[in-house]
N, C-alpha and C positions, 0 to 999 in steps of 0.2 A: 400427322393428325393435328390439325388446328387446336387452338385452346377454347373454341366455340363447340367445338363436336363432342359430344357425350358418346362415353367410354362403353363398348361394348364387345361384352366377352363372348369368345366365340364356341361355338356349340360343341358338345362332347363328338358329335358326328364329324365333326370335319379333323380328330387328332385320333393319334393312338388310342383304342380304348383303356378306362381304368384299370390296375390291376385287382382292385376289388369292388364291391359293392358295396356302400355304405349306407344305401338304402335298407337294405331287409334286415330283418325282425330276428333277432340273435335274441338269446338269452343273457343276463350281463351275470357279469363274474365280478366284480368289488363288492365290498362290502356296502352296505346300506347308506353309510354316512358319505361314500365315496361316490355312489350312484347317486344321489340325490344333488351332490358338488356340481357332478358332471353335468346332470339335466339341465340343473338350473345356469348352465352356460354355453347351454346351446347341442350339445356333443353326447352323441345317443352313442348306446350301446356296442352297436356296429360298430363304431368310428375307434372306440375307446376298446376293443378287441384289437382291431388291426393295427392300431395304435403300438399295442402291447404294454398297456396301462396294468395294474397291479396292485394289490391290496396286501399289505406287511401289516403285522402287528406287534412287531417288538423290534429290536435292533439285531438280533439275531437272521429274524427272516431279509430285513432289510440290508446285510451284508451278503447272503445267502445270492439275492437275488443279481445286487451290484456286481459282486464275483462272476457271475454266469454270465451276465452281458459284459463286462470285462472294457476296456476303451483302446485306443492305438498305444503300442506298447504293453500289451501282456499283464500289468499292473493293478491286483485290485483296487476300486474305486474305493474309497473313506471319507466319510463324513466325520465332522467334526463333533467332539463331546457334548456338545450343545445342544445338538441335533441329535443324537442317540438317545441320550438321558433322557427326554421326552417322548420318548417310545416304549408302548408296555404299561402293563397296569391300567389305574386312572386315565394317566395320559393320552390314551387311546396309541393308533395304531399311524400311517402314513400313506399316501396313496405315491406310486413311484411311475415316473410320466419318463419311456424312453424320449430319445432325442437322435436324428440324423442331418446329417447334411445331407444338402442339394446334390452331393455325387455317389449318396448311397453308403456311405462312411458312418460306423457308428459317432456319435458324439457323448457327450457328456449328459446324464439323464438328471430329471429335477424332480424332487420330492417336493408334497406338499403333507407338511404337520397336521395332525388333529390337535396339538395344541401349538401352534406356533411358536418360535421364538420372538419375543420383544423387544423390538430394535429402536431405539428412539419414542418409546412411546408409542408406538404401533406394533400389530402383529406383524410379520414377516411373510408375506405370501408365497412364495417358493424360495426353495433354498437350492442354491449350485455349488457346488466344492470347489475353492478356490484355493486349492494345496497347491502348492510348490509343482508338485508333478504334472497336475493337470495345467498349471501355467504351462508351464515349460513345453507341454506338449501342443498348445495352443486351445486348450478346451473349453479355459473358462470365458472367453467372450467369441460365440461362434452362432451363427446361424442354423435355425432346424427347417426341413422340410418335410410333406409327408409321402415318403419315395417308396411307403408302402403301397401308397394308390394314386400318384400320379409315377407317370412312366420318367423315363430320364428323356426319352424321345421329349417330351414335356420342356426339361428345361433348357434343349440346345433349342428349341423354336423359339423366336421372335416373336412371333404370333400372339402366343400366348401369356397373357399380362400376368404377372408376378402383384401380390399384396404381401408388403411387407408392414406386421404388427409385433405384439408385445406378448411373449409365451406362449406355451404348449396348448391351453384351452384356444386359442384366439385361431391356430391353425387347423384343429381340427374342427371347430365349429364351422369354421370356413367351406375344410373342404366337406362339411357334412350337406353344408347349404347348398355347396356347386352343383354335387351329384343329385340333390333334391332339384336344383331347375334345371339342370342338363347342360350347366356350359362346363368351358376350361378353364382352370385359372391354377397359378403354382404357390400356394399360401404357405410365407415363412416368416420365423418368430426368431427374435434376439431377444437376449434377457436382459435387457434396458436398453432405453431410447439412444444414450451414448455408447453402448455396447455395439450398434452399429457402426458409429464413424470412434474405434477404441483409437488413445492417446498414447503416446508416453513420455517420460520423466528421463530428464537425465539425470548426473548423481549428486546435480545440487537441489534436484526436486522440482526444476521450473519441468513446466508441461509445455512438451514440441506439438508439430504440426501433427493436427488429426490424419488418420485413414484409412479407405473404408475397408469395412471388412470385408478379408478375401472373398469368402462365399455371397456375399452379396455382387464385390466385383465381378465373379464370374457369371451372375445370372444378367448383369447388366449389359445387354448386347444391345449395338445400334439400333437403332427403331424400335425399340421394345418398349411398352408400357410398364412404367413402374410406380403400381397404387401405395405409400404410404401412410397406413389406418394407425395411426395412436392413439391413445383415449383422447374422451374429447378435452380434459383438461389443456390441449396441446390449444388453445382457444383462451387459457387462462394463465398457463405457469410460462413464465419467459424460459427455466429449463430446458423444457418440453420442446418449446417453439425454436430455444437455438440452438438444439440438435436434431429437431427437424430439416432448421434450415442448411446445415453442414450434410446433413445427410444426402437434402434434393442437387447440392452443387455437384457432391460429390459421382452421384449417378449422372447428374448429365451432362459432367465431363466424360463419360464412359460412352456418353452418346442414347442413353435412353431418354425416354420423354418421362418425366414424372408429374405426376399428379396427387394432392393430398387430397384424402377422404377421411371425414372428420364422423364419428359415428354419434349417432343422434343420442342424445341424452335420457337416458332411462330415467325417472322420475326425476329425484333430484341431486340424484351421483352424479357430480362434475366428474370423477374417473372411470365412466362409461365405457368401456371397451367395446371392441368390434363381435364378441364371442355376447356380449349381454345385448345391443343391439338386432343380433340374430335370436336368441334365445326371449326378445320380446316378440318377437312376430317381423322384424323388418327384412326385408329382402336383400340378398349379397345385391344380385344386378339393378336396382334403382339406387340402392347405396355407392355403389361402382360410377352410376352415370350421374351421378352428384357429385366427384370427385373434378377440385379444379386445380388449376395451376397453383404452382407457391405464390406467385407475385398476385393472386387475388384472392389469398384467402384473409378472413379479415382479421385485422388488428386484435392484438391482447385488448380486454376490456379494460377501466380506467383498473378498478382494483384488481389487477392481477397479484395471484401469489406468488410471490419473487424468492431467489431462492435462499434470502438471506432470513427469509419469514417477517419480513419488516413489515412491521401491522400498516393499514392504509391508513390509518390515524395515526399520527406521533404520539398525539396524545394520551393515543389506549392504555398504554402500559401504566399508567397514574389514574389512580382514585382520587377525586376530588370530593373531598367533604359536605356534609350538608348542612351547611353554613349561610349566614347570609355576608355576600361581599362586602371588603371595606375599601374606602377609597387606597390606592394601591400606597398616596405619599405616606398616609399614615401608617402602613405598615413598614413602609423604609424606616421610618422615624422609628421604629419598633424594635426593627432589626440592627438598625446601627449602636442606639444604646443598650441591648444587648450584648452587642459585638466587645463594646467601649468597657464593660463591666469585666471582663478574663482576658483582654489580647489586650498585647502594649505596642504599638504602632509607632510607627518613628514619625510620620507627618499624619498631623490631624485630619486631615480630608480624608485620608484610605480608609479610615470606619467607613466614612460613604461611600467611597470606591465600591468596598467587600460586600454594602447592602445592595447597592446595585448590580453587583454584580450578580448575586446571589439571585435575587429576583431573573434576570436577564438568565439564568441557566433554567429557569421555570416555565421560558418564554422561547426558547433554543429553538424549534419548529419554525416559529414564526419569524425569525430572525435571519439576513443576511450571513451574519457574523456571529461566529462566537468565540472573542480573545481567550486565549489560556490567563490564568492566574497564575502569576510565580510568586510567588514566598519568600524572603531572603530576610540574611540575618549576617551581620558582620561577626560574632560570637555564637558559640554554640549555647544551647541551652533557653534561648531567647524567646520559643515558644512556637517555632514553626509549622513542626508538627501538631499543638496543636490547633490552629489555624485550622487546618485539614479536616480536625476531628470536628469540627463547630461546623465548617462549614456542609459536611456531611452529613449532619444533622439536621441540617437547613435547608439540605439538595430536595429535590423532587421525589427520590429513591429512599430519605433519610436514610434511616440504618443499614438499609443495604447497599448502598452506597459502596460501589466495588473500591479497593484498595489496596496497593501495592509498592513495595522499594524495588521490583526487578522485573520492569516491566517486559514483553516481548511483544515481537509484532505481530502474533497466533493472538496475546492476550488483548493486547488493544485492539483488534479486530472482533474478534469473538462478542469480548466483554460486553458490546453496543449492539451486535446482533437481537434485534427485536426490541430496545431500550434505549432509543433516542434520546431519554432525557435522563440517560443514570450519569452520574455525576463522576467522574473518574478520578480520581484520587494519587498523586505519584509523587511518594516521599524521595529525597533523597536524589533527586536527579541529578546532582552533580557527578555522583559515580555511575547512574545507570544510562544516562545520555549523553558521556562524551567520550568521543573516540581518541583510545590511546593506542600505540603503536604495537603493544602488544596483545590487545581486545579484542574481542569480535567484532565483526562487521557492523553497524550500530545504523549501516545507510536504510536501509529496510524501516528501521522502528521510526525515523526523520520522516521518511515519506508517507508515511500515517499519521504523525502529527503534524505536517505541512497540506497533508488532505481534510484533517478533522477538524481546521479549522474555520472553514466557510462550507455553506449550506450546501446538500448536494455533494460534498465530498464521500470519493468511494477508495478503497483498499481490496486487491484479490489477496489470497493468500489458498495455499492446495490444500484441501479436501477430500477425505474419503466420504462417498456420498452413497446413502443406501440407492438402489432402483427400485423399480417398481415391482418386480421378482422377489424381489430381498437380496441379492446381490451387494457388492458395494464395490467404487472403484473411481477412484482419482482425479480429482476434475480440481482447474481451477475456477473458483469460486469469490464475486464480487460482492462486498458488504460494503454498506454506509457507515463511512465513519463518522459521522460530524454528529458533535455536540460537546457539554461543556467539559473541562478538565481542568482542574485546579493540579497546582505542583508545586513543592516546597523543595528549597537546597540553596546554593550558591551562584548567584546569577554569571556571574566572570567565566563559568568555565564551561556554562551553555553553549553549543553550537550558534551559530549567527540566526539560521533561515527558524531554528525554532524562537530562540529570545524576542526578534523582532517580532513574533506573532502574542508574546504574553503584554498583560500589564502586572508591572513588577511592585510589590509591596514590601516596604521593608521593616522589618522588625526590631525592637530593643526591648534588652531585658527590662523592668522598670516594678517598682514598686507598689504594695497597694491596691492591688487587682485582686479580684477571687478568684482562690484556686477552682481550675476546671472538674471537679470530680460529679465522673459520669453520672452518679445516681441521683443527684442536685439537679447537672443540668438538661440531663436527657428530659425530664417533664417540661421546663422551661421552654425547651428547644422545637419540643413536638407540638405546643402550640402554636408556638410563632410560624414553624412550618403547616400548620392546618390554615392558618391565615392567610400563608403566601399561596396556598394552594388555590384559598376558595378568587382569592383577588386574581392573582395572574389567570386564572381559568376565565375568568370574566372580560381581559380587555384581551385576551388572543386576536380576535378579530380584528380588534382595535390596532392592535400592533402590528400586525401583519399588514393592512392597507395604510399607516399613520405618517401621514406627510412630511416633509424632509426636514428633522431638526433643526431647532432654530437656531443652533449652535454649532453647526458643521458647517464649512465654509465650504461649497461644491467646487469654489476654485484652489484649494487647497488638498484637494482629494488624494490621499494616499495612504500606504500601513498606518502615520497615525491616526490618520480619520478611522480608517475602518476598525481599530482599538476600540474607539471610543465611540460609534456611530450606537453599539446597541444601547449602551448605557444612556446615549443623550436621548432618543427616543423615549426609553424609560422615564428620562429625567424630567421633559418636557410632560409627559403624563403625566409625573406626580405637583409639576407645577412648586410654590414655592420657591423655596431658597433653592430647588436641585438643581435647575438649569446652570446654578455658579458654580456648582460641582467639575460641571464641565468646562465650564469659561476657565475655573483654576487649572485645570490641568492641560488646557489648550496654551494656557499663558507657559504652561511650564514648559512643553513642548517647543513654544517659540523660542522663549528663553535658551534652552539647549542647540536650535537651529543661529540664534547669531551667535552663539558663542562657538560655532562651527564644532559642535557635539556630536560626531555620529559616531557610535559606538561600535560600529564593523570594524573588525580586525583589522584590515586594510587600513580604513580611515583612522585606527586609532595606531597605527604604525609609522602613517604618516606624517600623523598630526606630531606623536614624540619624535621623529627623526629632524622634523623642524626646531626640538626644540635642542636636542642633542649636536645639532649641525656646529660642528668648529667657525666660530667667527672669521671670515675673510677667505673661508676655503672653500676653492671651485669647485669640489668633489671631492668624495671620500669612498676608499672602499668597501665593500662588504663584509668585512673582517674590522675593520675599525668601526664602524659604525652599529654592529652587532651589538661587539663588546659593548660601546657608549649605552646603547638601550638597556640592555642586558643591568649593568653598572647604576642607571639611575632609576628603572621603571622596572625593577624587578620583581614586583607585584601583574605585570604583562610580559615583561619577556626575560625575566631572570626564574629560577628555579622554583619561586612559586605560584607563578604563570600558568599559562593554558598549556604549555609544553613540558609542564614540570622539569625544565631543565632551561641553562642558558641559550639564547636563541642564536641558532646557526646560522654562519652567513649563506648557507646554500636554501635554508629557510627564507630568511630575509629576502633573497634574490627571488623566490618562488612569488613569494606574494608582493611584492613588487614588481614584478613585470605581468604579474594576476590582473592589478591596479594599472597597469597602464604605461610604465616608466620603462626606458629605456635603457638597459645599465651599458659602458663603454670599459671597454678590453685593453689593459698598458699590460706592461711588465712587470709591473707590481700587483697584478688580479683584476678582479672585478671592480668595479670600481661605478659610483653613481654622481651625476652630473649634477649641478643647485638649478641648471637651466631646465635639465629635463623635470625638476622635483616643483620648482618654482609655479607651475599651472596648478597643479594640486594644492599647493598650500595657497593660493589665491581662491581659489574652488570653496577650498573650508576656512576662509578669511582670516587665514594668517596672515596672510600680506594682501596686500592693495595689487592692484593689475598696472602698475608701474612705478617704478625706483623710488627711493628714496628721496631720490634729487629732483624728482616731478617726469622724469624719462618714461620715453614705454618701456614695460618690463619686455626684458631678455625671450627671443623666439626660443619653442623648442627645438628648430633645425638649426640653430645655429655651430658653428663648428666646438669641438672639445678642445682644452689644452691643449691636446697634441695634435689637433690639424684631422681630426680623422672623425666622423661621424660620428652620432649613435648606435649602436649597432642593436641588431633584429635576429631575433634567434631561427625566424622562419626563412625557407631558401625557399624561392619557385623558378623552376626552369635552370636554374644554373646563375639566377640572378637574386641577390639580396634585396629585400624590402627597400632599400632605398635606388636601384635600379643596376648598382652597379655589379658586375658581374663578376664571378668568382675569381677567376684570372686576374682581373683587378683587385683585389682583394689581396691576393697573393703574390702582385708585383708592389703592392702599395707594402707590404709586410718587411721584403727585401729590402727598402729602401734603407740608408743610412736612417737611425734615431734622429731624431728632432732636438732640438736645444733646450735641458732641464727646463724648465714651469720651474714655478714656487712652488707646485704641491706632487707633482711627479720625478724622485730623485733617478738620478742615473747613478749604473754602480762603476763606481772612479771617478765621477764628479764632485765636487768640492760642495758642499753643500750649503744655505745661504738662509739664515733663519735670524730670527730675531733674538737678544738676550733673553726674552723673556721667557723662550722655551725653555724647559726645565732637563738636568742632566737623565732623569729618567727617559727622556723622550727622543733625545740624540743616542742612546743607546738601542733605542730600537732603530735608529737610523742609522746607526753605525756603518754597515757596510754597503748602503746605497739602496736600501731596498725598504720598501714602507711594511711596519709590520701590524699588529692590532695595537690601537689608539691606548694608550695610559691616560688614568683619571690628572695626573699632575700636571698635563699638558696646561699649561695657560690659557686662559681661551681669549685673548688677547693677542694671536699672533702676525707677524708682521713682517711678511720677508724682504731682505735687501741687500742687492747685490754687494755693497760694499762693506758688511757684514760676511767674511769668511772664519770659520772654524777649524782648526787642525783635528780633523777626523782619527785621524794617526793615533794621538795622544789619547783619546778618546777610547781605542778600541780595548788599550791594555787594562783597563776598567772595567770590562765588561765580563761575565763569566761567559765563557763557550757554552757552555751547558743549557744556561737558563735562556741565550742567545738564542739557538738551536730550537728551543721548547717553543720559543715567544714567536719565529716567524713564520711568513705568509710561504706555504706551498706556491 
């Protein structure tokens, strides 16, 4: 069948006939509140007999009945507390809608409440039992047909097109309509859209590949017509529409043709079903031959409801006052001598930084960018915290202004659902966002704030999600993260990919200031934020189209432009002195760039090993040059570093070959070349790009002390990085040693050093082997062949013990 030809169901004459009539005029049996449910969705009397629909009035009758119909496995059915207790009395009573499969099997049946439960803020429109039991048995996400009046002959034809919708009403309205115009058709209900194509988790919770549900697979035979009717929200919710879409692939990988039929809109219920589309007057077969292909049905409209509930305005979730606006500089001027009045800052410009930035969290929507704020304090007590609390005060959110020391990545997901512009608050990062060896996994909560902080960042995280039944069932689930976040803790011991995205403010204790007590300045506080309300609300537009800062340099473009891109926008709107706000901190940033400043682990490992490097030495190991770091820069790689401990050389080795370097294999360990290190430290302008003596600096291919390459930890083919092959490799190994270096001892070599090595450091050399570097080493050293030592004399000096302890594996 073409995707031009309208769908046309074929007449009850040409198949087996019904096994009932659901035309004639039966007396009904429910109760009043449950007959009038039914009418008004299409589903007469007849239908809802044969059906074997039901009227309970307490939890009594309603186990009574569940026992009787019973499900595979012998087990009575149970509902849950929730569900019972709202049976009886007041609460009225329940109407209980069997349920079967397409093979004639009973299935799992669904009640609907006369008072529902409230799930989110909604009633619950049917309820399915999703016990333990009925998982296991496969009942809670199953497909129903009505196998009391279509034949099974029905569902092995091809012929006959298959509508698959959304619950027990939708299928027999269906087939009430069939038998009203005389055609065939096999009308079946899942109780939720993804309850079709059901998922599942492994035991770390991510969500595997969908797939479809058996009962549906089995009605999906080649050439068969398969109509999918969802409400018509399936036209507005991306939910809807992307398990619709998983759903059309998945049938017509099985080889049927599918087509979607969207049911026309009853007044002005976007959740229109196929059963209220029937129950207005519409007809199944003109509805049927309006059904087109997935790939032309049309587009979600702009504001579709998404499933994050992200309002189509950023803006919505903020009141802006009824004020009249003031120019926006004179509210910075507002907000920063406020600022200046309780918080003691280490460099004068960050008052303007914090009112800027405060404003730019106001503006978060319209903005590209939006940098985190960190907070730091060389001493405790400084005032960090509250920082946080002021500026909470200040947010868009003010006081509710979410806040937390332990944060997770449910929470910062969550937290922003539907509130773009709430201001997030996260004391204390130093312990909650750095990964230590014995921690939890901490990559997850990184990747939320490496998303949240440009516009259009999104975060999944799993989901239990109600359906449209009242069901509920596991989905992952995409939320927008971005918007602003301020942070207060210790900046050193931040991860890299988050710090580069903050601007860092630093704090000192200082005198003089007014104590922040809330009841003083929550007044103060609430109208400076009624002013930042009514202003920022005013140049949105402004901001959002506002031509390219006159203080960003577009040839300069990178993380620190984008720091400071929202703020200079701002700045330039408020005009004034603001634009110098950012010229200062642009200068600072230059500043930092010639003084070869980059603050990545890497870069600042490298930058100390240039300074730790032994004067006149070709290389040093990974073990002597650990210790050196370790020894002088213990504040980065000694014990109260990022590693809380002295830095390892198998560490060191890690992010040094991270960076680039090459490390080279003796007898004495690992070992790092000044040739291979030398590119790097000209990179971050430690050295010039040739000698001292005006020469070109040292290639990195040049040969090592001992005649032997760099070497690459990667093999391909049976061939090392540098081409030569493993077997060479392993005849070059054999060969006789090379003739001691100055800086690689051999052991029973006479050893050849300068006086001015110190007797501490010939004991580590004692018996020919290099072991970790001693601070007393001279750094002045000088080797010369005609300079020999009696080692000998040397060893009986030495303790064995401490010997032993000191050297290189």
């Amino acid at each position: 069948m073409s995707a031009q030809t309208p769908i046309t169901l074929p007449p009850l004459a040409s198949v087996e006939a019904p096994l009932t009539d659901l035309t004639r005029d039966v007396l009904g049996t429910l109760e009043d509140q449950h007959e009038a449910y039914a009418e008004a969705r299409g589903v007469t009397p007849a239908a809802a007999q044969a059906a074997g629909w039901q009227s309970v009035a307490d939890a009594t009758e309603l186990r009574e009945v569940l026992d009787a119909q019973g499900y595979p496995g012998s087990k009575p059915l149970r509902y849950g507390r929730k569900v019972t207790a709202r049976l009886g009395g007041d609460s009225g009573g329940a109407l209980v809608c069997p349920r079967w499969h397409p093979d004639g099997s009973p299935g799992v049946p669904q009640i609907h409440l006369d008072d529902p439960v409230i799930r989110d803020g909604r009633p619950a429109k049917w309820e399915t039992p999703a016990t333990p039991a009925a998982s296991a048995a496969g009942l809670t996400a199953t497909a129903s047909a009505p196998t009391w009046w279509a034949p099974q002959s029905w569902m092995a034809d091809a012929a006959v097109p298959v509508i698959v919708s959304e619950g027990e009403t939708r299928v027999l309205a269906t087939a009430t309509a069939a038998a009203r115009e005389g055609v065939a058709v096999v009308p079946v209900s899942v109780t939720g859209v993804w309850n079709a194509v059901p998922g599942w988790r492994t035991s770390t919770g991510v969500m595997g590949d969908r797939e479809l549900l058996p009962d549906l697979a089995a009605l999906a035979l080649p050439g068969r017509t398969m109509i999918v009717s969802y409400d018509h929200d399936a036209t507005t919710k991306e939910g809807v529409r992307s398990a619709l879409e998983i759903l059309a692939r998945k049938l017509e990988a099985k080889g049927a043709t599918v087509r979607v039929m969207v049911p026309p809109m009853v007044g002005d219920d976007p959740a229109t079903g196929l059963d209220d589309a029937i129950a207005a007057g519409h007809r199944l077969a003109e509805m049927v031959a309006g059904a087109v292909p997935m790939a032309d049905l049309s587009p979600l409209t702009e504001k579709a409801d998404r499933d994050d509930d992200t309002p189509a305005d950023p803006y919505a979730s903020v009141t802006v006052p009824d004020r009249e606006p003031e120019p926006i500089g004179d509210v910075l001027t507002d907000v920063e001598a406020h600022l200046r009045r309780y918080l003691g800052l280490v460099q004068d410009s960050d008052y303007r930084v914090l009112a800027l930035w405060t404003a730019a969290a106001h503006l978060a929507p319209s903005l590209d960018f939006m940098p985190y704020l960190l907070v730091t304090a060389a001493t405790p007590g400084a005032g960090k915290t509250t920082v946080l609390e002021h500026l909470g005060r200040l947010s868009p959110s003010g006081d509710e202004a979410p806040s937390t020391s332990q944060p997770t990545r449910a929470y910062l997901v969550r937290v922003r659902a539907g509130r773009p512009l709430a201001m997030l608050l996260l004391d204390e990062v130093q312990r909650t966002l750095v990964q230590t060896r014995s921690g939890a996994d901490l990559q997850p909560i990184h990747a939320v704030l490496n998303a949240a902080y440009r516009r259009g960042g999104m975060a999944e995280i799993l989901e239990e999600v109600q359906q449209t039944d009242g069901t509920r069932s596991w989905e992952v689930v995409r939320h927008a993260v971005y918007g602003p976040i301020a942070m207060a803790g210790i900046a050193a011991r931040l991860p890299e990919d988050v710090r580069s995205r903050c601007l860092q403010i630093a704090m000192v204790r200082r005198s003089g200031l007014e104590p922040s007590i809330p009841h003083e300045v929550e007044p103060i506080a609430a109208e400076l934020r009624s002013r930042l309300l009514a202003s920022t609300a005013a140049i949105r537009e402004t901001v959002r189209t506002a031509p390219w800062p006159s203080t960003i340099d577009r040839a300069s473009w990178g993380r620190p432009s984008e720091l400071l891109y929202p703020l200079a926008v701002l700045a330039d709107l408020a005009g004034g002195d603001w634009p110098e706000t950012i010229r200062a901190l642009q200068q600072a940033q230059a500043d930092a760039a010639a003084d070869g400043v980059d603050d990545s682990p890497a870069a600042r490992l490298i930058r100390d090993a240039h300074r730790v490097w032994r004067e006149g030495a070709d290389a040093m190991t990974s073990t002597e040059l650990s210790r050196a770091l370790a020894s002088r820069y213990p504040e980065s790689w000694g014990s109260a570093g990022r590693y809380h401990s002295d830095l390892t050389p198998r560490t060191l080795g890690r992010m040094l070959r991270d960076a680039g370097v090459r490390s080279h294999h003796a007898e004495t360990g690992t070992a790092w070349h000044r040739a291979q290190m030398r590119p790097h430290w000209v990179a971050l302008g430690l050295e010039t790009d040739g000698n001292a003596d005006g020469t070109a600096s040292v290639s990195a291919s040049v040969s090592l002390p001992s005649g032997r390459k760099p070497r690459s930890g990667r093999k391909t083919d049976g061939l090392t990085e540098s081409g030569a092959s493993l077997e060479d490799r392993k005849e070059e190994r054999e060969r006789p040693a090379p003739a001691p270096s100055s800086f690689y001892l051999q052991r029973g070599a006479p050893s050849s050093v300068s006086p001015s090595v110190s007797r501490d450091d010939l004991r580590e050399r004692a018996d020919g082997r290099l072991t970790e570097a001693s601070p007393s080493v001279s750094p002045s050293v000088n080797t010369s062949a005609d300079d020999e030592i009696d080692l000998g004399a040397l060893i009986g000096t030495v303790d064995p013990i401490a010997l032993r302890a000191s050297q290189v594996d």
